[in-house]
KESE-998109 format. One record per atom (N, C-alpha, C, O): residue in three letters; x, y, z. Coordinates in steps of 0.001 Angstrom, whole numbers, plus 500000, padded with zeros to 6 digits. Example, Ala and Ser with C-alpha at 12.3 -4.5 7.8 and 13.67 -1.06 7.14 Angstrom:
# residues 2
ALA513190494310507800ALA512300495500507800ALA513200496700507800ALA514236496681508465SER512850497750507080SER513670498940507140SER512900500030507870SER513409501138508039
# end
This chain:
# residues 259
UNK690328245031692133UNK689134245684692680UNK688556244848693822UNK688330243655693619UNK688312245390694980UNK687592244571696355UNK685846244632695761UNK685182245665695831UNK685354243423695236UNK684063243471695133UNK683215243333696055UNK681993243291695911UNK683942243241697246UNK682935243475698150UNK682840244764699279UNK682208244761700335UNK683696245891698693UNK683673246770699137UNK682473247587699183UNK681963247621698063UNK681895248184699949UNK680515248370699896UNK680800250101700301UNK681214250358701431UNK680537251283699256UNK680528252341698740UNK679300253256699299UNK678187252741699192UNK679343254000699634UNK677977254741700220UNK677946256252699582UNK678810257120699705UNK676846256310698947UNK677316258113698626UNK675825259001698986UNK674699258751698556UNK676254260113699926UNK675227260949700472UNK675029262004699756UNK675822262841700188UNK674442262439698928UNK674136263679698366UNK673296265059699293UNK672231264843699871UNK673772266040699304UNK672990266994700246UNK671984267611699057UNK671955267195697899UNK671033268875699689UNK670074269426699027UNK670773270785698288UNK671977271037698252UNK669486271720697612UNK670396272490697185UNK670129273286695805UNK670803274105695179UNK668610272584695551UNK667994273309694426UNK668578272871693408UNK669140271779693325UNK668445274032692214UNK669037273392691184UNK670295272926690923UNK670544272305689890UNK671644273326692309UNK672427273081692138UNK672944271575692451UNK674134271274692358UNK671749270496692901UNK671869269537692993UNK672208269427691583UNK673431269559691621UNK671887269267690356UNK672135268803689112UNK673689268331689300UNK674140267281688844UNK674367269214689990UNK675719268745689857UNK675845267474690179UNK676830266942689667UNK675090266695690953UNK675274265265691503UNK675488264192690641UNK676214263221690853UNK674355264581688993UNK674232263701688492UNK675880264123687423UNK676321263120686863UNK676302264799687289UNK678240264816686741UNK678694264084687977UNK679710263434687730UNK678348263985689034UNK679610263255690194UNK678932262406689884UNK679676261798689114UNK677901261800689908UNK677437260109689782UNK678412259850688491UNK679319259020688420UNK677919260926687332UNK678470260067685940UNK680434259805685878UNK681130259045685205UNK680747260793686875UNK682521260737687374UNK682802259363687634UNK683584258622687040UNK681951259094688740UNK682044258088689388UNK682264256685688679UNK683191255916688936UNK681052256435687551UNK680588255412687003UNK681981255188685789UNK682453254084685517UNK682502256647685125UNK683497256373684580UNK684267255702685083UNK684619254718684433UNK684730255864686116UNK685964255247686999UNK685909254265687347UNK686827253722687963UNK684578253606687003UNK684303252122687678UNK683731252282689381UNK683523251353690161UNK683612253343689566UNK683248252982690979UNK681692253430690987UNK681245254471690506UNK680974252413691639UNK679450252384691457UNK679230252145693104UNK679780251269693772UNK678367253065693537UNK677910253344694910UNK676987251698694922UNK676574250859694122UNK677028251958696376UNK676141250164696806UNK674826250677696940UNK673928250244696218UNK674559251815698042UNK673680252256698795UNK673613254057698552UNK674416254652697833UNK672686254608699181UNK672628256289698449UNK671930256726699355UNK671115255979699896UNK672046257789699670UNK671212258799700805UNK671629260021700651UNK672807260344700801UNK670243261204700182UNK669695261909700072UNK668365262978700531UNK667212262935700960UNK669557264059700053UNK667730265433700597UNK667643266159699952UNK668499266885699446UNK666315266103699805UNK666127267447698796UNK666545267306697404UNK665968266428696763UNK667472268028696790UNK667877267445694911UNK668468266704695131UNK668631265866694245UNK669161266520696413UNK669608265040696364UNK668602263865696443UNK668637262853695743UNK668031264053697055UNK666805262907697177UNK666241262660695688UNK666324261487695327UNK665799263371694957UNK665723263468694024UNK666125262533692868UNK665535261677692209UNK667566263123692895UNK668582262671691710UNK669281260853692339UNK670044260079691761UNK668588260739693720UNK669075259541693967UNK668056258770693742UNK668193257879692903UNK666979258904694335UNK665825257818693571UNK665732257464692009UNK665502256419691401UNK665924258372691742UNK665591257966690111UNK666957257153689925UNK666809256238689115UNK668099257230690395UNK669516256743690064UNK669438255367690736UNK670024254429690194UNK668673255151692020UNK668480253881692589UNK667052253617691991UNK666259253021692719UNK666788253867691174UNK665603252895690127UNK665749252733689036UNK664943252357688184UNK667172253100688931UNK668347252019687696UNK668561253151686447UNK669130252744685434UNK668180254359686494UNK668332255124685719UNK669821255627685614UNK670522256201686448UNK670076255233684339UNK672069256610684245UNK672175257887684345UNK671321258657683905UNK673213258244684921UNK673241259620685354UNK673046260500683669UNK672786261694683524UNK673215259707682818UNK673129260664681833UNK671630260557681296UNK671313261334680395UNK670964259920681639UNK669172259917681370UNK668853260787682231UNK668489261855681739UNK668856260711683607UNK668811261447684403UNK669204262638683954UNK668397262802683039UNK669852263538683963UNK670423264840683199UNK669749265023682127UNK669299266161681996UNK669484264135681152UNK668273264799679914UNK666791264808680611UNK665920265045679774UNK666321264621681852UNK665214264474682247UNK664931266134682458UNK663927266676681995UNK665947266839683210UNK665885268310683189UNK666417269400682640UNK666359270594682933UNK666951268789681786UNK668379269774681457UNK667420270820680392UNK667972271908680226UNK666468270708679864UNK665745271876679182UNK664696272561679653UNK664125273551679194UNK664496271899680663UNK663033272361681677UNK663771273708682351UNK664901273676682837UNK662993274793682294UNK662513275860682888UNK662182276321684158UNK661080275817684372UNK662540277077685253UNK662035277005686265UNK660583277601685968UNK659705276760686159UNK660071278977685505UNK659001278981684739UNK657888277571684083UNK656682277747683916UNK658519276371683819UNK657527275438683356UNK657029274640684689UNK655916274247685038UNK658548274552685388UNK658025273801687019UNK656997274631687825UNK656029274039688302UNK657155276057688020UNK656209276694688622UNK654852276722687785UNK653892276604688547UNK654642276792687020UNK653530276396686159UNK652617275539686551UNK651409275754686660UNK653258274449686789UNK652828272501686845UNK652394273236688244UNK651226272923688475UNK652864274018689161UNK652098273932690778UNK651729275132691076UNK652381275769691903UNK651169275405690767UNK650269276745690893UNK650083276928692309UNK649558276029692966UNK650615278441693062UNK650101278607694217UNK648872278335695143UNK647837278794694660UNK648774277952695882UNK648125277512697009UNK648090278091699006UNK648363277434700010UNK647719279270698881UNK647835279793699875UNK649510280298700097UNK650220280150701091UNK649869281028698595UNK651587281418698767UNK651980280051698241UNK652366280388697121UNK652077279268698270UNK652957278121698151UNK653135277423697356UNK652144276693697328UNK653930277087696490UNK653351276080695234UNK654041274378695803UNK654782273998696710UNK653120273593694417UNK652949272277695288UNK654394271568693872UNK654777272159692863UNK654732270500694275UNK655681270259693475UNK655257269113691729UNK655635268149691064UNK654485269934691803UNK653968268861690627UNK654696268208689387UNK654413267030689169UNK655796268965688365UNK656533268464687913UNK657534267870688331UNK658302267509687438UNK657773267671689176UNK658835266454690091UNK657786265380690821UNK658316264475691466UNK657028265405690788UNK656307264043690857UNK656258263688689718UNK656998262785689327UNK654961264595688510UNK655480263724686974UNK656613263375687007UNK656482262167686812UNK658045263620687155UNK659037262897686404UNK659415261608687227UNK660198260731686863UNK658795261655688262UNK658975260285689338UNK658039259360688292UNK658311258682687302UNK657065259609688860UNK656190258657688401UNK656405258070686687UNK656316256926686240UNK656655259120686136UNK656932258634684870UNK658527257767684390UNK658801257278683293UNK659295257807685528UNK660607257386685064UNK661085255952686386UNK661999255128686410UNK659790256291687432UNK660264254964688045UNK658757253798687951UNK657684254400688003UNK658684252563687848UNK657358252106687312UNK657406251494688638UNK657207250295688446UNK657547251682689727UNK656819251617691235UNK656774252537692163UNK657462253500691825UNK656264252675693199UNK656161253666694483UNK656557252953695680UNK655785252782696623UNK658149252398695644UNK658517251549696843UNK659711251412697049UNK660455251077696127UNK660193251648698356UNK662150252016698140UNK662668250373698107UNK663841250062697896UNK661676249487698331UNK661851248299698494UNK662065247348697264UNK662720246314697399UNK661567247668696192UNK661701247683694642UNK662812248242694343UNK663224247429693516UNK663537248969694403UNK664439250081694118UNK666078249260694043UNK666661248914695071UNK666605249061692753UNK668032248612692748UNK668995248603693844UNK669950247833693953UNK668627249600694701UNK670056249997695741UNK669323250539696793UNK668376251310696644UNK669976249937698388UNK669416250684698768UNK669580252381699352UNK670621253030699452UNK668255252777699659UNK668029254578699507UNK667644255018700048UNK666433254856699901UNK667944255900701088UNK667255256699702074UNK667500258298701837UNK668338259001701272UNK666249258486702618UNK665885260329702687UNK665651261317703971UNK664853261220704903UNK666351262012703760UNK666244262815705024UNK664686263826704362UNK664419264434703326UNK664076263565705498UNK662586264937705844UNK662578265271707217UNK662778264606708234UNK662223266788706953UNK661863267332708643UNK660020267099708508UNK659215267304707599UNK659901266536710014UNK658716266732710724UNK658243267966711100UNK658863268605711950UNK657135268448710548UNK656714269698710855UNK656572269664712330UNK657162270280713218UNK655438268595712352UNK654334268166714050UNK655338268180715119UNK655255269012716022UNK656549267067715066UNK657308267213715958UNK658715267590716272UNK659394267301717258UNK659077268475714956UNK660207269084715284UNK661296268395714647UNK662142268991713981UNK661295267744714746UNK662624266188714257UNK662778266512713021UNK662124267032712116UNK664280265875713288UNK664411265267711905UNK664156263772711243UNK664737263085712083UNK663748263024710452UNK663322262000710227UNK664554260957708590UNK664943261629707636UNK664797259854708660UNK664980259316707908UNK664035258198707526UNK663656257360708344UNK663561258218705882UNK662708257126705469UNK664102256181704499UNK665245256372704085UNK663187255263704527UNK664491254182703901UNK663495252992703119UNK663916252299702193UNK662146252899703658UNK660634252227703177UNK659919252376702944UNK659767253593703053UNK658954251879702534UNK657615251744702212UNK657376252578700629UNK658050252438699609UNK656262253404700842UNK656037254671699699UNK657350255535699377UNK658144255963700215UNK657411255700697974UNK658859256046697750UNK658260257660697433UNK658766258570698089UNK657428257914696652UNK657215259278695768UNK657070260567697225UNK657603261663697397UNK656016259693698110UNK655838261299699054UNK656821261477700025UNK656432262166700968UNK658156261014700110UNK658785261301700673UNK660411262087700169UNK661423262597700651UNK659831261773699001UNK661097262570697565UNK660758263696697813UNK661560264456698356UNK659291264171697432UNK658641265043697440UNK658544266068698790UNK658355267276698926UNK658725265176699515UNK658541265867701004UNK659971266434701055UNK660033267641701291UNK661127265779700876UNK662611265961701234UNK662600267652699982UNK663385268546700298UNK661863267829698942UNK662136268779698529UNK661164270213698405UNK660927271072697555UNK660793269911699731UNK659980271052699977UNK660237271922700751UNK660061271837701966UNK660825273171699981UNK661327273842700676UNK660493274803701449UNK659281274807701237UNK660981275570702272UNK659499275766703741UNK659503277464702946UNK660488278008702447UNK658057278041703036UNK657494279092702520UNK657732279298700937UNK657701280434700464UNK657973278156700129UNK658824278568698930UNK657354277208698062UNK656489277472697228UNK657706275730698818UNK656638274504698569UNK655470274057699486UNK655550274105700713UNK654260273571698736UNK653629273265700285UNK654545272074701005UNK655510271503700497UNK653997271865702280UNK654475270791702871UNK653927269149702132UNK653165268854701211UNK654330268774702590UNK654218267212702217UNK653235266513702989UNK653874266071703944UNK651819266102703133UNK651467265218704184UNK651859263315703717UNK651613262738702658UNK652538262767705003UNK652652261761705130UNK651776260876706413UNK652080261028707596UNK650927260170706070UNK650245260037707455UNK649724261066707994UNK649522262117707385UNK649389260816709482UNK649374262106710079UNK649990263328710491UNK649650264102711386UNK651053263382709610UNK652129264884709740UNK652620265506708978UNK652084265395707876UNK653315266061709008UNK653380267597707559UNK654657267663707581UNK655168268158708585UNK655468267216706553UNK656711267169706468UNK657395268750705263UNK656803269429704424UNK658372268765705603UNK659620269567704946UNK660513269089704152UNK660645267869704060UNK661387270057703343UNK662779270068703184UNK663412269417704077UNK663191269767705236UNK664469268185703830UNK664816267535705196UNK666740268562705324UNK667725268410706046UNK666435269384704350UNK667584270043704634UNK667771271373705978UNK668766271993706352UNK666351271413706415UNK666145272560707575UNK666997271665708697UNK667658272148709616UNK666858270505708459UNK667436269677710258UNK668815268804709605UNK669849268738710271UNK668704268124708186UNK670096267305708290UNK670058267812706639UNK669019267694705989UNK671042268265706169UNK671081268202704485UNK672537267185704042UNK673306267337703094UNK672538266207705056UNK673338265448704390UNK673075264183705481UNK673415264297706659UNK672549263191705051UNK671978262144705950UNK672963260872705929UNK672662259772705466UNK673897261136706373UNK674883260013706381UNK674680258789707240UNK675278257748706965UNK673881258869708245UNK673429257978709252UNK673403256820708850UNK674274256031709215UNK672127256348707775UNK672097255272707494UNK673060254712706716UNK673372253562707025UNK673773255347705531UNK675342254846705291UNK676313254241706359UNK676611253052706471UNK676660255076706966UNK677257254218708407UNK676944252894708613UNK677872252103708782UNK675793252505708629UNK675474251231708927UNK675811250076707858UNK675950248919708254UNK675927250374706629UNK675829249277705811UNK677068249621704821UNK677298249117703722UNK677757250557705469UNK678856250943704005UNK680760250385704486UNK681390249987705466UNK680863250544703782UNK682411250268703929UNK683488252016704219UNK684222252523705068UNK683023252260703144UNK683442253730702594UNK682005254859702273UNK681249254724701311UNK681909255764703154UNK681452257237702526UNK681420258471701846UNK681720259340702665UNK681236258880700924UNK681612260030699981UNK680282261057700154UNK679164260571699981UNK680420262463700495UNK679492263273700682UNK680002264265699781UNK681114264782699671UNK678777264423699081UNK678743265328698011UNK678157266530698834UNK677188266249699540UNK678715268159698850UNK677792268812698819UNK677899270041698059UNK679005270468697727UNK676837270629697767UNK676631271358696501UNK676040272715696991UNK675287273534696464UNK676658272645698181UNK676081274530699033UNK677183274644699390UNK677128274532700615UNK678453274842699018UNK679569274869699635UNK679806276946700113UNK679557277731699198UNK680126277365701093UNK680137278502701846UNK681950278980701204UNK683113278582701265UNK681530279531700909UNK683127280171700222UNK682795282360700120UNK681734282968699974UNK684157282864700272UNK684102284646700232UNK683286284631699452UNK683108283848698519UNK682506285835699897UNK681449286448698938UNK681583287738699194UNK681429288321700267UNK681963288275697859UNK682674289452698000UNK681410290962698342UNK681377291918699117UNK680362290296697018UNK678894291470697158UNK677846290755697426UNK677585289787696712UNK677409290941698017UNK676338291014699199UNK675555292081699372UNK675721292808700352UNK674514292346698369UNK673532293189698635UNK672099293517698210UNK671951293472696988UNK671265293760698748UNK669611293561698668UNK669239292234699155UNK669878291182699129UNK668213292468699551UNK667707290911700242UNK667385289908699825UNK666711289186700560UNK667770289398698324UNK667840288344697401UNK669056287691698395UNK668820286794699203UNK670378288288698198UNK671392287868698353UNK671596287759699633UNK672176286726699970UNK671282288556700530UNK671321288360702139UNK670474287167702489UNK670678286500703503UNK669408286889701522UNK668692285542702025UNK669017284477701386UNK668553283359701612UNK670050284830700327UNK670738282998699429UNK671564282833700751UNK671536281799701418UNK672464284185701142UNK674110283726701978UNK673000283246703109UNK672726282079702826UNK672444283554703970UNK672056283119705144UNK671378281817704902UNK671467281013705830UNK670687281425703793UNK669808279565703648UNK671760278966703302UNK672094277802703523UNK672316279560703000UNK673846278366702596UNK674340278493703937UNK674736277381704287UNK674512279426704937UNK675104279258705818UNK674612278490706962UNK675231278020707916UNK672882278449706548UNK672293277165707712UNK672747276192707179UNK673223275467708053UNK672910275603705810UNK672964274849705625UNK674141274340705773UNK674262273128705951UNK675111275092705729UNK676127274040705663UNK677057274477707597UNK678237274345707923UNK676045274901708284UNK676061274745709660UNK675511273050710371UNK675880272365711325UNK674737272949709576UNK673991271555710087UNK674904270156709037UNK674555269010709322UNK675587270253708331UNK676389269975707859UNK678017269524707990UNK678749268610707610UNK678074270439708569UNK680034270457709284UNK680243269219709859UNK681260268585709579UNK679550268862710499UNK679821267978711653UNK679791266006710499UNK680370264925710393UNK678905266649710083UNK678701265251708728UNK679595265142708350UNK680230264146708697UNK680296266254707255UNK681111266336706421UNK682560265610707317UNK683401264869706808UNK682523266061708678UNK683931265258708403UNK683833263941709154UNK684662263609710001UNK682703263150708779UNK682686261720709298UNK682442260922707871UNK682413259704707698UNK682321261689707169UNK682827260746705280UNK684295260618705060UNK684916261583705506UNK684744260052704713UNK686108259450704001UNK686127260218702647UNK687268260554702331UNK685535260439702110UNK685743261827700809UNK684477262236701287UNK683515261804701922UNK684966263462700596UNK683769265107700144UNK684256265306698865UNK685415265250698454UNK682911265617698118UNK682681266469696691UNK682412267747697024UNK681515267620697858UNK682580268663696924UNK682327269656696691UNK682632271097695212UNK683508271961695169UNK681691270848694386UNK681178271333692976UNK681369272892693402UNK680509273397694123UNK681996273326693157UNK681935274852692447UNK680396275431691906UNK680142275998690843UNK679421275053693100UNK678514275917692634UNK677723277209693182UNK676588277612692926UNK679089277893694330UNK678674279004694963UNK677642279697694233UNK676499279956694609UNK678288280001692972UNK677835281139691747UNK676155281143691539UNK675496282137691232UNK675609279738691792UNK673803279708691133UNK673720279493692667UNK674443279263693636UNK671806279798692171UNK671040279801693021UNK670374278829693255UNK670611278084692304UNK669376278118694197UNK668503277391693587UNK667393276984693352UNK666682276122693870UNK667194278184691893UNK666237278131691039UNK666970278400689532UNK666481278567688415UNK668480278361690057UNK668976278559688238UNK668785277055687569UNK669665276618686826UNK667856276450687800UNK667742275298686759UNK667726275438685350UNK667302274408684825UNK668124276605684281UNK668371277024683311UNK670013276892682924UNK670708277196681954UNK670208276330684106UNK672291277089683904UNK672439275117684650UNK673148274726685577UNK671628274446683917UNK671914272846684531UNK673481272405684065UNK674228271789684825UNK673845272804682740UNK674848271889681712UNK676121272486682758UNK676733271677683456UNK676412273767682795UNK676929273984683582UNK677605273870685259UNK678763273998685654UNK676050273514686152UNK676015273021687073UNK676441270732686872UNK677121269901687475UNK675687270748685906UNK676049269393685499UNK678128269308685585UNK678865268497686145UNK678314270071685071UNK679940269887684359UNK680386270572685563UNK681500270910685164UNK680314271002686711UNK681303271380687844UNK681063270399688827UNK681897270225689716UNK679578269454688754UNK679693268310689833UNK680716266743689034UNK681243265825689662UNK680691266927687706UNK681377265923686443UNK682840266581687154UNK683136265855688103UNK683689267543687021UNK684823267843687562UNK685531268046688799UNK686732268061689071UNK684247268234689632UNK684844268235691275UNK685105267031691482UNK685953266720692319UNK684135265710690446UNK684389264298691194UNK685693263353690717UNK686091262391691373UNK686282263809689454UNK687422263319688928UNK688446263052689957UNK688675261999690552UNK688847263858690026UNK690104263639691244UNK689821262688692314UNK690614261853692751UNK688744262867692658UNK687845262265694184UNK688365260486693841UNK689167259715694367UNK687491260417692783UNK687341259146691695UNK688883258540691598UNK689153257419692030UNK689645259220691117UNK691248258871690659UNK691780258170691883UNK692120256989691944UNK691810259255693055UNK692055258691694729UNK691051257591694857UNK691811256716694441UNK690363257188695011UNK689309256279695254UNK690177255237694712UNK690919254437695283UNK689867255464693260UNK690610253958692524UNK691742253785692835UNK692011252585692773UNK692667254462693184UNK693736254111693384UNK694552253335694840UNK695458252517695003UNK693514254239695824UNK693863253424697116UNK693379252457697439UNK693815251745698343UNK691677252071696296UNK690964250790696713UNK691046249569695566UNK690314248586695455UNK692203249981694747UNK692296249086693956UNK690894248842692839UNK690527247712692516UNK690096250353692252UNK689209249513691461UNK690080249822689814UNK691099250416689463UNK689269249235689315UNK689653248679687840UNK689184250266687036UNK687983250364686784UNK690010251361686679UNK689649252648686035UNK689742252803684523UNK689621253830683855UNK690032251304684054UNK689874251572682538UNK688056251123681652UNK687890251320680449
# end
């Protein structure tokens, strides 16, 4: 095993179908291969903070795996249309015992869009919670996020896979993403005309990422939406199986230790 190989893994956004991340983290960890550094948006942002504040992918996974989208909308009661993300802050606050990426086991960055100026933005410091929070706010769906003086987003409207800062400090990149664009055979009423069109921005702003990683995950989770956070075990066990293979190649060309 090269112990000083330095591992980078980007998780994209994606609703509940982020859950799958935390089966590719737990793939991963089987195999012996443990990311250095992590960057995230949206459920990725998410499922990486709590994972870079030393939590196992399998704590992580009992943190939601019975929660309700019904109990999350609950916790944030509309606000001019919008609800605010309140049970995903409780589970921050309650599962990491600081508010600082600087504290944080590994380091972790987040993609957010700038409302004020258009941009896209990566945080990597300071306050850890309002910028989790910000990365998963999705636009007309969450309120925005204020940070300072500006009103942040979903950082998946401008980058849903923030590989940037990996580049800088990694050896190797692995991009998970969990909106993968595959035939869709029915297509109809404007539920479904507006899932295919948010996957097809998304994984438009995407393409160009995807092939500057050295692996891609990509989970079999055309099928949910994301708000099926009810159908987690499931979504859990197709990001646990897309990453096996990934994992097997990994260990094998970098020499880590898979028993």
């Amino acid at each position: 095993m090269h112990d000083k190989l330095r591992i980078g893994i980007c998780l994209s956004g994606g609703g509940a179908r982020g859950v799958a991340h935390i089966g590719v983290l737990q793939a991963l960890e089987s195999a012996g291969i443990i990311p250095y550094a992590v960057s995230g948006c949206s459920a990725g942002a998410m499922v990486g903070a709590l994972y870079c504040a030393g939590l196992p992918p399998r704590q992580i996974f009992s943190t939601i795996e019975k929660k309700s989208i019904y109990s999350i909308i609950k916790m944030g009661l509309p606000d001019k249309g919008m609800m605010e993300l309140a049970y995903f802050k409780k589970v921050l606050s309650e599962n990491i015992a600081h508010d600082s990426f600087e504290l944080l086991q590994k380091p972790f960055f987040i993609s957010v869009t700038n409302l004020n100026t258009g941009s896209a933005e990566i945080i990597g410091n300071g306050k850890l919670i309002e910028p989790v929070i910000a990365s998963q706010s999705i636009p007309l769906v969450f309120k925005p996020q204020r940070i300072g003086e500006h009103l942040y987003v979903d950082g998946g409207v401008l980058n849903n896979l923030p590989i940037e800062p990996l580049q800088e400090i990694c050896d190797i990149i692995i991009g998970v993403n969990v909106t993968p664009v595959r035939y869709a055979e029915n297509i109809s009423g404007m539920r479904d005309v507006g899932y295919r069109v948010l996957n097809l921005t998304l994984m438009q702003n995407m393409a160009s990422r995807l092939k500057q990683c050295d692996y891609i995950i990509e989970p079999d989770t055309g099928g949910y939406t994301i708000f099926d956070i009810t159908k987690s075990k499931t979504i859990y066990d197709a990001g646990y199986e897309a990453a096996l293979p990934v994992a097997e190649e990994i260990a094998n060309k970098h020499f880590f230790n898979t028993k």
